[in-house]
N, CA, C and O atoms as CSV, one atom per row, in Angstrom:
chain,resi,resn,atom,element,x,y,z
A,1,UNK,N,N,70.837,-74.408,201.217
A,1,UNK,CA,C,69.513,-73.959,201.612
A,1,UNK,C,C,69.454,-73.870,203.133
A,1,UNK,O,O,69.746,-74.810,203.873
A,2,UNK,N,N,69.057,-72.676,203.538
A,2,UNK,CA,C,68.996,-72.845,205.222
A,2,UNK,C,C,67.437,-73.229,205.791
A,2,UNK,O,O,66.420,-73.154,205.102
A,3,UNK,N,N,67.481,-73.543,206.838
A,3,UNK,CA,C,66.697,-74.214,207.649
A,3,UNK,C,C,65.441,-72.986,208.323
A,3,UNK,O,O,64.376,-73.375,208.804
A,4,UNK,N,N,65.764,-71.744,208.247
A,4,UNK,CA,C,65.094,-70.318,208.476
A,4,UNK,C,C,63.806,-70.172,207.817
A,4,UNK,O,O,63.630,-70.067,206.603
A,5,UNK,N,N,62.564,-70.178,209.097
A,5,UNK,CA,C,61.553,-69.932,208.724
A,5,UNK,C,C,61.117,-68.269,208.096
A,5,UNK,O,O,61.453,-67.242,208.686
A,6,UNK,N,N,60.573,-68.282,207.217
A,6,UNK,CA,C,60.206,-67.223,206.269
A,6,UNK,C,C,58.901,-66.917,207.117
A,6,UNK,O,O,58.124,-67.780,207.526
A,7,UNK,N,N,58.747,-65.104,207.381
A,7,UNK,CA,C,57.646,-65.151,207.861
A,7,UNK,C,C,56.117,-65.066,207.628
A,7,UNK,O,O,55.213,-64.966,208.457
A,8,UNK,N,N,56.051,-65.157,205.726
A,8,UNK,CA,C,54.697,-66.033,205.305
A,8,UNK,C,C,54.646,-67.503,205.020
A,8,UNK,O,O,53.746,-67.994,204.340
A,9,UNK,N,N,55.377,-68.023,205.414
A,9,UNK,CA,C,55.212,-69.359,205.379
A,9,UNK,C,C,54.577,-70.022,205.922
A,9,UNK,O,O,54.881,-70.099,207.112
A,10,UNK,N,N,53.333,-70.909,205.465
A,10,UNK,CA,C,52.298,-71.134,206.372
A,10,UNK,C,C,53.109,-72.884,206.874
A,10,UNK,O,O,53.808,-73.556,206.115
A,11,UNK,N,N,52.704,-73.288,208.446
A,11,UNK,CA,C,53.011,-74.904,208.555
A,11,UNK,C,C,51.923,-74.968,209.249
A,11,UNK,O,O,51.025,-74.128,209.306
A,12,UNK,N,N,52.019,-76.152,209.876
A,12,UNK,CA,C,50.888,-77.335,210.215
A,12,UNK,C,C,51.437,-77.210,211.859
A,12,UNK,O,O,52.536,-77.619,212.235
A,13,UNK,N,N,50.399,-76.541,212.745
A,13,UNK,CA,C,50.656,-76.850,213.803
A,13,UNK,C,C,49.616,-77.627,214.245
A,13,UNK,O,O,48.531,-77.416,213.704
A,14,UNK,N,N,49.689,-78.701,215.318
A,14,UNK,CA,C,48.402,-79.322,216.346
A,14,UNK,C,C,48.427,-78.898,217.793
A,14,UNK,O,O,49.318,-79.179,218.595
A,15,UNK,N,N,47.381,-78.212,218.021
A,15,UNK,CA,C,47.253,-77.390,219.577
A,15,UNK,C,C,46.274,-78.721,220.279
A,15,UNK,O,O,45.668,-79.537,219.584
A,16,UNK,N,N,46.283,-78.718,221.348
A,16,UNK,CA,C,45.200,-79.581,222.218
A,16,UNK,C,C,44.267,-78.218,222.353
A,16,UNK,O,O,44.996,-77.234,222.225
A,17,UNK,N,N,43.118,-77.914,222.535
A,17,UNK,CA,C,42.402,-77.733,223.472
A,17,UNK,C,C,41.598,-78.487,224.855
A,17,UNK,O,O,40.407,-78.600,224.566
A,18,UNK,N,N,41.756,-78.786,225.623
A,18,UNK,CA,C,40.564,-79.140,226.492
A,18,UNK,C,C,40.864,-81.018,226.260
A,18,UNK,O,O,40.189,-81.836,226.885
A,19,UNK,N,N,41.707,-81.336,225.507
A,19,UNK,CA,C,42.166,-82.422,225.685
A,19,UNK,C,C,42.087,-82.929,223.876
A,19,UNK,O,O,42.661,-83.969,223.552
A,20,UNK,N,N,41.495,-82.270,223.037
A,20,UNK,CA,C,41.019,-82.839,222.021
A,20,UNK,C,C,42.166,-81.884,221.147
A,20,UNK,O,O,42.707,-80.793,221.328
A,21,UNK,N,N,42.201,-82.814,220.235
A,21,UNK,CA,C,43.591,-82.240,218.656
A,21,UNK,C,C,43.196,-80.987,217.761
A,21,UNK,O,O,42.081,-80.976,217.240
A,22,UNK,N,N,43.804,-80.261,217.628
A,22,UNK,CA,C,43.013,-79.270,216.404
A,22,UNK,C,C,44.091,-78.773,215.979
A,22,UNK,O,O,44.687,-77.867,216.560
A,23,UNK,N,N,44.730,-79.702,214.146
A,23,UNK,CA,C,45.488,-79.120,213.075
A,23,UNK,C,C,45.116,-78.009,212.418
A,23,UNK,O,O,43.993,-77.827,211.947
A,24,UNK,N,N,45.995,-77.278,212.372
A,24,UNK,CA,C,46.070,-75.877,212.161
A,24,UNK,C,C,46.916,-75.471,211.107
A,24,UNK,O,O,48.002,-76.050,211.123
A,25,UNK,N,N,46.692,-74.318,209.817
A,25,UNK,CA,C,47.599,-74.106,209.010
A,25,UNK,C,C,48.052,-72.578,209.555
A,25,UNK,O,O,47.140,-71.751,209.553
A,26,UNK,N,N,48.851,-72.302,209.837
A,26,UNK,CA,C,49.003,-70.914,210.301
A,26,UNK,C,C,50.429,-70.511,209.982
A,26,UNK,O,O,51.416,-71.242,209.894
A,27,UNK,N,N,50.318,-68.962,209.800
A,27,UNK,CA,C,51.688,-68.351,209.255
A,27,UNK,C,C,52.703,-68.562,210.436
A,27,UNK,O,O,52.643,-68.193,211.609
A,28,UNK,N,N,53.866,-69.433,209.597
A,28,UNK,CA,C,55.351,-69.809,210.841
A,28,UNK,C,C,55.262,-68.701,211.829
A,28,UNK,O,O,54.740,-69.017,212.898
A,29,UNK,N,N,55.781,-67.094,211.661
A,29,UNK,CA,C,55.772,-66.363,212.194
A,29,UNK,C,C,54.654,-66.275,213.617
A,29,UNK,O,O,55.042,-65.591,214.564
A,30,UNK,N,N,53.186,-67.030,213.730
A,30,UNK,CA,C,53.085,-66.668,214.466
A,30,UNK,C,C,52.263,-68.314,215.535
A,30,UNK,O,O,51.322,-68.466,216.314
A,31,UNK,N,N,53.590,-69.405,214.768
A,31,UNK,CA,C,53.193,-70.580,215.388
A,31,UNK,C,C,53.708,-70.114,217.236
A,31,UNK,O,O,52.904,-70.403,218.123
A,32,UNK,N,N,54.327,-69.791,217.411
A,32,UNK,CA,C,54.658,-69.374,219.079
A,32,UNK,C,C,53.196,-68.786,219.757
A,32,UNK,O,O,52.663,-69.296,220.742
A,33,UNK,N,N,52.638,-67.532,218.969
A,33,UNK,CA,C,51.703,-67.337,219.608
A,33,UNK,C,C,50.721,-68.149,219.895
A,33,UNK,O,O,50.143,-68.264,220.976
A,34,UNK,N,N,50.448,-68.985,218.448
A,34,UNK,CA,C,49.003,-70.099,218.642
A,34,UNK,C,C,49.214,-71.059,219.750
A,34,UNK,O,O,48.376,-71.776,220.298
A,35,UNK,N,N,50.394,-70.954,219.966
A,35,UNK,CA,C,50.989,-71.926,221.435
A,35,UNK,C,C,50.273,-71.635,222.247
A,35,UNK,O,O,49.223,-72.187,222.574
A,36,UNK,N,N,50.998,-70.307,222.857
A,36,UNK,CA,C,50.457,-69.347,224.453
A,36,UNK,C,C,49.387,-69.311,224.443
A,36,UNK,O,O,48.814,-69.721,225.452
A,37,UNK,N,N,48.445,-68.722,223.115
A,37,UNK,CA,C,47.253,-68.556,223.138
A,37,UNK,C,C,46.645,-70.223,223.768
A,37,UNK,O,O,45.967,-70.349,224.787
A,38,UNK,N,N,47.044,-71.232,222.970
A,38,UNK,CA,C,46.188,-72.386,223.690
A,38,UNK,C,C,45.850,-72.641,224.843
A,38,UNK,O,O,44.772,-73.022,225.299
A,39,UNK,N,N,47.130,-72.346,225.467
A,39,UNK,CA,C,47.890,-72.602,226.823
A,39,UNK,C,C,47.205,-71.983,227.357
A,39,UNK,O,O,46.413,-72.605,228.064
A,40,UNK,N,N,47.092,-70.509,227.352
A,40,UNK,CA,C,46.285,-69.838,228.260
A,40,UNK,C,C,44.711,-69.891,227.960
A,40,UNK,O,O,43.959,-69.231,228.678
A,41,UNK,N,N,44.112,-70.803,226.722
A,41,UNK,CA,C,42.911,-71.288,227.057
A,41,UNK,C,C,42.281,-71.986,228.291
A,41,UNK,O,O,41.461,-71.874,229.203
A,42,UNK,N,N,43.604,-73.116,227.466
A,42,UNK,CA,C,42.806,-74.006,229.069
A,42,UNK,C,C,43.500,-73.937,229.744
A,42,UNK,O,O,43.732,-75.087,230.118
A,43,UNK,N,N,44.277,-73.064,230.399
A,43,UNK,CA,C,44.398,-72.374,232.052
A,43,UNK,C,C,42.800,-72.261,232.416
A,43,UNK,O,O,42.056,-72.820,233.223
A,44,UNK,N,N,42.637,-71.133,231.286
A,44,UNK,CA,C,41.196,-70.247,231.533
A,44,UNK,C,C,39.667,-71.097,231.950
A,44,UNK,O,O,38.693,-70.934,232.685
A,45,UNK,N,N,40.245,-72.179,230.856
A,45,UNK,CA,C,39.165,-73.337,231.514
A,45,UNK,C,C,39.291,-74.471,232.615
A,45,UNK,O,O,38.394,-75.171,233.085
A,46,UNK,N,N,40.505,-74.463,232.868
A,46,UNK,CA,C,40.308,-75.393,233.786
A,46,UNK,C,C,40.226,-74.545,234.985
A,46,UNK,O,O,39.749,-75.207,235.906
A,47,UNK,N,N,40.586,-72.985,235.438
A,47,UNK,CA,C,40.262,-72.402,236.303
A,47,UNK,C,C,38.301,-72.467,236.642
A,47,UNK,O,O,37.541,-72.842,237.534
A,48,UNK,N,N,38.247,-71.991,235.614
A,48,UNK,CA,C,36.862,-71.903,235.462
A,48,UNK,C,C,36.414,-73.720,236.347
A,48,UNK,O,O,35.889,-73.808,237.457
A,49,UNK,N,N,36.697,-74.576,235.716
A,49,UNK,CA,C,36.441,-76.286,236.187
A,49,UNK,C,C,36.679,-76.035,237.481
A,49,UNK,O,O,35.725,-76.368,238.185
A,50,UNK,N,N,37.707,-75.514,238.148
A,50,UNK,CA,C,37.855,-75.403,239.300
A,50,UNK,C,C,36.921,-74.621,240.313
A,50,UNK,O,O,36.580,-75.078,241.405
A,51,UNK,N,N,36.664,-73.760,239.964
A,51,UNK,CA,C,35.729,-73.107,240.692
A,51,UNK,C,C,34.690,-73.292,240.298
A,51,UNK,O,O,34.199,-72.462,241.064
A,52,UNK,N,N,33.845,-73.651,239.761
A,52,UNK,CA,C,32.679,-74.167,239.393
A,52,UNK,C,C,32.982,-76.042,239.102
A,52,UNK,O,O,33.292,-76.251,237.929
A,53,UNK,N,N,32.930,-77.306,239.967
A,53,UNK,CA,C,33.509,-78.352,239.592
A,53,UNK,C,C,32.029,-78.974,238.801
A,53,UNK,O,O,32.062,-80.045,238.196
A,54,UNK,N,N,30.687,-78.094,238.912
A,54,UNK,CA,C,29.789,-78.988,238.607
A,54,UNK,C,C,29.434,-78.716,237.149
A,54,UNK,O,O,28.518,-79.313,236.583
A,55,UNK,N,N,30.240,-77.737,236.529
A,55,UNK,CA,C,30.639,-77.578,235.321
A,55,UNK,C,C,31.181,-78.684,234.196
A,55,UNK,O,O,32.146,-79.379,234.513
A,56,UNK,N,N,30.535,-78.860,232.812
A,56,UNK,CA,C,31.169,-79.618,231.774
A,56,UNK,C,C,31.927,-79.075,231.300
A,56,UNK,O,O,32.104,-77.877,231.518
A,57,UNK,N,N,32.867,-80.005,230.222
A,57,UNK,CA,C,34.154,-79.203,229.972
A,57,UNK,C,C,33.459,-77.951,228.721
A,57,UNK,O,O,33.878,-76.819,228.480
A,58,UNK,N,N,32.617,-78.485,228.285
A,58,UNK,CA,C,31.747,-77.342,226.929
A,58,UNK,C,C,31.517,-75.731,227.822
A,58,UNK,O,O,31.918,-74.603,227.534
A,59,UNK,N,N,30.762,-76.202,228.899
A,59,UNK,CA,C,30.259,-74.739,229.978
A,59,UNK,C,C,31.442,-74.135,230.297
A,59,UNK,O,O,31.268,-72.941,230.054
A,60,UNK,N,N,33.020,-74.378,230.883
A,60,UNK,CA,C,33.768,-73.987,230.711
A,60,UNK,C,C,34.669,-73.369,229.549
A,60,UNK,O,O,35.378,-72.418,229.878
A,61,UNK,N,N,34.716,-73.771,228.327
A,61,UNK,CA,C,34.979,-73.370,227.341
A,61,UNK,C,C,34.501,-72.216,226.518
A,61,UNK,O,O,35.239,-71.487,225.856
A,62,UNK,N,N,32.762,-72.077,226.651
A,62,UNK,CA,C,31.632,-71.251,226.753
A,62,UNK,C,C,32.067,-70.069,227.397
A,62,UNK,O,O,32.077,-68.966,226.850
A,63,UNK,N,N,32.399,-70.278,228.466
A,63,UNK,CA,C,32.660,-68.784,229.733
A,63,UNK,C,C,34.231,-68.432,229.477
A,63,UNK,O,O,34.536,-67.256,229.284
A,64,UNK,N,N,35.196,-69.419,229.474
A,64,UNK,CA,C,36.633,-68.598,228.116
A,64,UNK,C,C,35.939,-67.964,227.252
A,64,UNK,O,O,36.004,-66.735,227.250
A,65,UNK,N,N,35.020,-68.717,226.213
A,65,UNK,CA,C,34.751,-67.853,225.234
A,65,UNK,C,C,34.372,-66.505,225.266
A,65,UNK,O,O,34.819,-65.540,224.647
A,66,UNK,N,N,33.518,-66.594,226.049
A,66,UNK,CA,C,32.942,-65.650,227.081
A,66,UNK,C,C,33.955,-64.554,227.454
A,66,UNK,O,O,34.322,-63.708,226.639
A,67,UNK,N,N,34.281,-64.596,228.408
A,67,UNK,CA,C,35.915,-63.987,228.393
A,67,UNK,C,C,36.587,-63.212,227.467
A,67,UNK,O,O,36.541,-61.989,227.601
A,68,UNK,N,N,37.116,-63.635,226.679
A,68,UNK,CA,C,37.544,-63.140,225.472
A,68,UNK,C,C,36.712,-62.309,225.021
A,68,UNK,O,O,36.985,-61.183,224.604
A,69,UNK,N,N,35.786,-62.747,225.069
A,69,UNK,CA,C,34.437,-61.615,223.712
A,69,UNK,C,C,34.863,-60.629,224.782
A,69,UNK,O,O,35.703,-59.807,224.418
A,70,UNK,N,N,34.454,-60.560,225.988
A,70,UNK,CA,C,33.706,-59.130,226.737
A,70,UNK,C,C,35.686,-58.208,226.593
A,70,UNK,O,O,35.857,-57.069,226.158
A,71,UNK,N,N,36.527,-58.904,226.964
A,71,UNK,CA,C,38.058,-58.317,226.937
A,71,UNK,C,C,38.040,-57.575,225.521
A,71,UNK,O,O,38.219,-56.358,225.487
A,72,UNK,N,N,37.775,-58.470,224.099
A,72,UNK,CA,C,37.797,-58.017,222.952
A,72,UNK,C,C,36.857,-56.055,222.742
A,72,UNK,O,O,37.168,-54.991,222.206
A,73,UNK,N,N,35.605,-56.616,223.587
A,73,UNK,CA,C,34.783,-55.608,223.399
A,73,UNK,C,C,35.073,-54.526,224.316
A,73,UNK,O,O,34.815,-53.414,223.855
A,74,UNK,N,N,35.607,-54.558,225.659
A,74,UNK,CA,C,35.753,-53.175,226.213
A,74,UNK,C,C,37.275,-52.995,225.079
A,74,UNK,O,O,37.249,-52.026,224.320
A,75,UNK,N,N,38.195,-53.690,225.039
A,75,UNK,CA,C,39.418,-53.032,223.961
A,75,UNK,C,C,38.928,-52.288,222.400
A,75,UNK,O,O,39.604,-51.618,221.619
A,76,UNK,N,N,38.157,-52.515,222.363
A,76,UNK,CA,C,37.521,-52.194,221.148
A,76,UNK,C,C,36.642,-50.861,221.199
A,76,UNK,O,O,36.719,-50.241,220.138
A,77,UNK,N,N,35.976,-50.372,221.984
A,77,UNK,CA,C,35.017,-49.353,222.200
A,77,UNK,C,C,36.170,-48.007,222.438
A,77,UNK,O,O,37.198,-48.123,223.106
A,78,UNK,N,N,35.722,-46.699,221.712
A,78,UNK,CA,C,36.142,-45.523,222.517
A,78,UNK,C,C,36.383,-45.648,223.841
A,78,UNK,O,O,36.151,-46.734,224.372
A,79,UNK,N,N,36.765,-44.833,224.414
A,79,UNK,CA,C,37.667,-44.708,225.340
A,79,UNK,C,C,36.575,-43.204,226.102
A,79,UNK,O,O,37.099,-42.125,226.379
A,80,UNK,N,N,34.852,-43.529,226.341
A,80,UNK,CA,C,33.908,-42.893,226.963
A,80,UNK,C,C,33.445,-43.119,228.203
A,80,UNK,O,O,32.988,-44.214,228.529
A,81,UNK,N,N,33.547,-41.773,229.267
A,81,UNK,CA,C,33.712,-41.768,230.370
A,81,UNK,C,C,32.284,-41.997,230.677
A,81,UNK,O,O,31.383,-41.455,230.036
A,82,UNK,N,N,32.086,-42.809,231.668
A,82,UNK,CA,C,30.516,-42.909,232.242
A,82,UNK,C,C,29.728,-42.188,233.159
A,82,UNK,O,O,30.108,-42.047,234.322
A,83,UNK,N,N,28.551,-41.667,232.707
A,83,UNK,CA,C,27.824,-40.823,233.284
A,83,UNK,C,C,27.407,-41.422,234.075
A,83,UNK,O,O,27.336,-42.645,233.946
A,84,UNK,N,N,26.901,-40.677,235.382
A,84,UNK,CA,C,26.091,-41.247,236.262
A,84,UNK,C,C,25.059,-40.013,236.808
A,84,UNK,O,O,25.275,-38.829,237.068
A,85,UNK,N,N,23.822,-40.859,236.858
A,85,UNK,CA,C,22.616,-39.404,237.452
A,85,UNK,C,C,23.132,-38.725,238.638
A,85,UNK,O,O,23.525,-39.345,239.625
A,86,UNK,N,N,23.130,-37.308,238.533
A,86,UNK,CA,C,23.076,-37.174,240.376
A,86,UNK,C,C,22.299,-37.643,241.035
A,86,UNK,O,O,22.352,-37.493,242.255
């Protein structure tokens, strides 16, 4: 039997966010991404902590979230050029 992950095979990963645990069942194939993706959460938030220090770790997490939505939503919309009045 070999040791070769199958790529519906779901396992058990645990990501930190923000310092706290969150077990995860996710397809092997794309345990690497759920990595980066974490990783570059809290980059996103602790940048955010940084430039704003009077920030909680929730208000930072909020404005990642934040983040993401508005990235999700211009990737998502047609591709419509903006008018402007003369």
């Amino acid at each position: 039997m070999t040791n070769e992950q199958q790529p519906n095979q779901i396992v058990q990963v645990t990501i930190l966010i923000a310092g706290r645990p969150y077990l995860l069942k996710v397809n092997a194939a794309d345990e690497a991404l759920i990595h980066r993706l974490a990783k570059e959460i809290n980059d996103k938030a602790t940048a955010f902590k940084a430039a704003q220090p009077s920030k909680d770790t929730q208000d930072c997490l909020a404005l990642t979230l934040l983040t993401y939505a508005v990235e999700l939503h211009r990737s998502s919309r047609p591709s419509v050029p903006e008018l402007h009045p003369a």
